[in-house]
N, C-alpha and C positions, 0 to 999 in steps of 0.2 A: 144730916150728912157730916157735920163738922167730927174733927177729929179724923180724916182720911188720911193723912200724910203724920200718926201720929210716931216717933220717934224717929223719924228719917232727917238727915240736914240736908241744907239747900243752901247753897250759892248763888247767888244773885249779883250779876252784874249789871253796875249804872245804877245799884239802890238808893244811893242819895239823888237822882232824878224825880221826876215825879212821877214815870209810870213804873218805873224798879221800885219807888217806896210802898205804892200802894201791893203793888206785886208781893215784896216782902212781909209787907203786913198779912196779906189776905194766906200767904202760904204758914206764918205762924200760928192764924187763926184758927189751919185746920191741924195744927200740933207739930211742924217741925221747927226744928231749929234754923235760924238760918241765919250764912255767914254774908257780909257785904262788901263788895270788889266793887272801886271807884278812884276818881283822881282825888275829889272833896271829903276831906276828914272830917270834918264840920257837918255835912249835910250826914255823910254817911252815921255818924251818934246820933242824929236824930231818928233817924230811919230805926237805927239798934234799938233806941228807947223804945218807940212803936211795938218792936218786936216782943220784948222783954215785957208788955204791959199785955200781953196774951199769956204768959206763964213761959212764953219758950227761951231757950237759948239766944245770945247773938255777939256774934265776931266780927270785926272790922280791919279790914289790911286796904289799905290806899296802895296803888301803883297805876302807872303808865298804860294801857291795858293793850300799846299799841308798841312795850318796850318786853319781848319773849323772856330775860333772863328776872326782870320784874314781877312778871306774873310768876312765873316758876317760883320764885321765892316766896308771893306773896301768896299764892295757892299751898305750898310747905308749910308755909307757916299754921294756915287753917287746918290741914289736913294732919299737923304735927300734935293740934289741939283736939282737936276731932277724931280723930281713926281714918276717917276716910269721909266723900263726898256724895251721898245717895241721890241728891237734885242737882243739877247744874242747867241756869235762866241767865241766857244769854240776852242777856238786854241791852247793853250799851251800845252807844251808837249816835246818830244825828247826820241830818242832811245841811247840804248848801246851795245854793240857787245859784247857778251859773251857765248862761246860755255853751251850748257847744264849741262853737265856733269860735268866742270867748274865751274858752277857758284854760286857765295857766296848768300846769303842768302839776306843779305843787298841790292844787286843788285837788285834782283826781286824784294825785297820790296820796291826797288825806283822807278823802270821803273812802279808797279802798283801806286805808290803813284804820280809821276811826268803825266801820262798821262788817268789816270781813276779816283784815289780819286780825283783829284784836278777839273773834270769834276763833279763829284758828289757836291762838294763842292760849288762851282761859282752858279751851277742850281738850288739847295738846298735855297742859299740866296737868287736869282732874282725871282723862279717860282711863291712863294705865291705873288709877286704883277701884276705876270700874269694873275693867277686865279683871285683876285681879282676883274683888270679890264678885264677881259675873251677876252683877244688875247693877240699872243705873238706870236714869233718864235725864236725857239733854233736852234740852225746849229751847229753840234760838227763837229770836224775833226780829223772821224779815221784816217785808212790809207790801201793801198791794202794788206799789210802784214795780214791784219785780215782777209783777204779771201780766199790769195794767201800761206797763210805760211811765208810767210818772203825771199822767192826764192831770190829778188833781191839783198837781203843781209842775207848772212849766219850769224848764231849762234845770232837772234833776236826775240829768244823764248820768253822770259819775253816780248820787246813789241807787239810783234803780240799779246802774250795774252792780257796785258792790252789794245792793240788797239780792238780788239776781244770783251772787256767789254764795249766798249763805244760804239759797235755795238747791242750787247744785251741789253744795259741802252737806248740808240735810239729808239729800235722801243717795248720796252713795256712801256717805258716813252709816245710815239707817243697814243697809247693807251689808255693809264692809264687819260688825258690830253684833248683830241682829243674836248669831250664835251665841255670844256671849252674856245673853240676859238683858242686854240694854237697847235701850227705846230712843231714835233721835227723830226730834219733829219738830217742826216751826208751825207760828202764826203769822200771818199775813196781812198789820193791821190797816186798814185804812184812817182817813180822816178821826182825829181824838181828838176829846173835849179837855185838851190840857190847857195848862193857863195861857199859852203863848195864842190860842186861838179868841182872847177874849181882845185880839187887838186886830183882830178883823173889822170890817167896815160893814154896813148892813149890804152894801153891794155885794160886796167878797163873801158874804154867810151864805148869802143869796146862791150866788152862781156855784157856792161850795154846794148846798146841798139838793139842786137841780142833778148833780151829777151822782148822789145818792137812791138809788129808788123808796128808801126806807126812809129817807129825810131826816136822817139822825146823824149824828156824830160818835163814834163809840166812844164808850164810858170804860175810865181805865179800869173798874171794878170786874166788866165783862172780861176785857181781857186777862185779871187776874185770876179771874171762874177755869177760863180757857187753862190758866200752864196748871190751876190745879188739877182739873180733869184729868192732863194729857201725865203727869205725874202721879196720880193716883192707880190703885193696883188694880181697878178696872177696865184700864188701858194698855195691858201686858200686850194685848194683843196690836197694837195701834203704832206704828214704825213708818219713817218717810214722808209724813201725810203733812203735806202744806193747806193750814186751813185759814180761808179769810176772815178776815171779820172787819166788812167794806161796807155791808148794808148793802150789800147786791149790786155794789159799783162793780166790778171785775163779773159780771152776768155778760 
């Protein structure tokens, strides 16, 4: 199956992270180029190298992804190199623990600025050369907090909400869209095997994956299987569709 997304580029947001790196890699692996949107200039050449060691293309532009005239520029600049944007992997993002009742003011207005405006923003710059050339596909990445509540982690009101918004922007974007050739879809990840989880306690693994039925933690390689599917041309038909990948927590 390799070689499915073979001359198409892709954009990826939050590539220098660790689930946008593997994401990146895994979408060059099956033949696209793809460009990387991030704050870290540093991580994001690593991530380029990755890309460039599959034979593909790779671009790098650092910006704000939470400052609109930023990404506009920075999205220009890719698109001024490129022609245009056939993937767009909404990836970036990140949560913060803060009980409700608690919580400052600033807080929520980062968690909505860090993983919903910054989605509005990326899409806002890439969509009109979608429409344009009339295909495209968006792949954002809520998360199951949006469905679920935030159960696997307490006091992540603010993200669930803003992850909750990028579920709402998904499927009337999918919509709004749908005429003009282009596919918007999320996934909904739960619990991942990223390095921040290897500072868990055997307690905290424990009571983490009681709340799993499948008693796994997803592997970021699944979820890079997932945006390639949902971007490959077997998915023409597949718009709006929030799919998890909880291990059957959200059941």
């Amino acid at each position: 199956m390799a070689g499915r997304l073979q001359g198409k580029r892709a954009l990826v947001t939050g590539a220098a992270g660790a689930l946008g790196r593997v994401i990146a890699e895994t979408l060059a692996a099956e033949g696209a180029d793809v460009a990387g949107l991030d704050l870290n200039g540093a991580g994001l050449e690593e991530t380029a190298g990755l890309v460039r060691a599959h034979g593909a293309r790779a671009l790098s532009a650092t910006a704000d992804l939470t400052d609109f005239d930023a990404v506009q520029a920075a999205v220009g600049g890719i698109v001024a190199e490129w022609g245009a944007v056939d993937i767009l992997l909404n990836g970036a993002g990140g949560g913060a623990v803060s009980f409700f009742h608690e919580m400052a003011p600033e807080t929520w207005q980062t968690q909505l600025d860090r993983n919903l405006t910054s989605v509005f923003n990326v899409t806002r710059a890439v969509l009109p050369g979608m429409i344009e050339q009339r295909s495209g596909r968006i792949v954002n990445i809520a998360s199951i907090a949006a469905v679920s509540g935030g159960r696997l982690v307490r006091g992540a009101t603010a993200y669930a909400a803003a992850k909750a918004g990028v579920v709402g922007l998904t499927k009337a974007l999918a919509i709004e869209v749908a005429e003009q050739g282009i596919t918007v879809n999320a996934l909904a990840p739960g619990a991942q095997a990223t390095p921040g989880r290897d500072n868990d306690t055997p307690e905290r693994r424990a009571a983490l994956l009681d709340q799993i039925p499948t008693r796994l933690l997803g592997e970021p390689e699944h979820l890079a299987q997932a945006v390639v599917f949902l971007a490959a041309p077997e998915a023409v038909n597949i718009t709006g569709l929030i799919l998890p990948l909880d291990g059957g927590h959200s059941i």
